[in-house]
C-alpha positions, 0 to 999 in steps of 0.5 A: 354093119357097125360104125368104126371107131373113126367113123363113131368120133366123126359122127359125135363131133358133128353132133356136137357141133350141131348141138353147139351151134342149134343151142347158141341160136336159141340163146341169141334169139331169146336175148333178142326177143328179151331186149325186144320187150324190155323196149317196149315195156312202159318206161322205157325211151322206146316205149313212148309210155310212162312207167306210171299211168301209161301217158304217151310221151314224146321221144326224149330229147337227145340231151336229156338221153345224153344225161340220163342214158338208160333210164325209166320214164316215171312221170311225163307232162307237157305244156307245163310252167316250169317249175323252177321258173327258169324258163323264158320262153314259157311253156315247158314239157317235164320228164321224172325220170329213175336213172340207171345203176347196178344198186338201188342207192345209186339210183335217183329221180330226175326232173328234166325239164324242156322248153318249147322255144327256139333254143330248147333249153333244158334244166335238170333238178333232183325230182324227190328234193327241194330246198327249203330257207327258214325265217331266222325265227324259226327252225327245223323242229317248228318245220317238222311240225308243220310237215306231214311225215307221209308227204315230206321228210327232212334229210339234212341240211345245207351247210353253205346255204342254211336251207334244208332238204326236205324229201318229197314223197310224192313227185310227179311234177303236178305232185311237185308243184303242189308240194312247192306251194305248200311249203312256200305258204307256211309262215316259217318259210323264207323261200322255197326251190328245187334241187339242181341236179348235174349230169356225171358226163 
């Protein structure tokens, strides 16, 4: 005995709804299990590794989270002397971290840097830029020449300070601090610092 054509509309909307219902779950779960991974990838705050070298880091500190909220770990290294040499307390731990955005050229590294005191202080810099002041005697062209253009490159010039901006191709904070020595050693070189960099919020 066949359905009637009640019956047949009945049986169709329950399929329906069973399909509907079956497939959402399915999409749920496989949103869940994406952002599940996503969290453990290296990088990530929750994954507790590094994006590069898988180092074991600490959880990040809430304001660094709170300024740069969504980003990659890139470089992590702990017990280090600040690099800009802004901490009283000593000892610092030093995050470079990729922050977040929808297009390549809205995202940028950051240096954020921790220190061990009581007050835990941190200080945020430009990770891939550093400023560099030229003796009056001098000028970009003498730099340029001193500079190996796969390590550094000059990408303009501060116009209240007179330093320039030289991009560090290589920027884990080791990296940094060797950079830094170096270009503060050249003869032609005043004086040498980071970046600062401010949170938007």
């Amino acid at each position: 005995m066949g359905l009637g054509k009640r019956e047949r509309k009945f049986t169709i909307a329950i399929g329906l709804i069973i399909g509907v219902t079956a497939s959402s779950m399915l999409v749920r779960y496989a949103l869940d299990v994406k952002d599940e991974q996503a969290a453990q990838k290296p990088g990530n705050y929750n994954s507790l590794h590094s994006a590069v070298g898988n180092v074991k880091f600490p959880p990040l500190p809430e304001q660094v989270q709170k300024a740069v909220p969504n980003g990659i770990v890139v470089f992590f290294e702990a017990n280090r002397t600040s690099l800009d040499d802004w901490s009283e307390e000593g000892m610092v731990d030093s995050w470079v971290i990729e922050t977040s955005g929808s297009f390549r050229s809205e995202r940028l590294f950051v240096l954020a840097e921790v220190n061990h005191g009581p007050t835990s202080q941190t200080q945020f810099f430009r990770a891939s830029e550093v400023y560099v002041k030229l003796n009056r005697s001098s000028d970009r062209d003498t730099l340029e020449d001193r500079l190996d253009e796969n390590k550094f490159y000059i990408i303009g010039k501060n116009s209240v300070s007179s330093e320039y901006i030289v991009q560090v191709r290589n920027f884990s904070p080791s990296d940094l601090d060797e950079a830094l020595r170096f270009l503060q050693s050249l003869p032609e070189v005043n004086s040498v610092r980071l970046s600062p960099w401010t949170p938007k919020h």
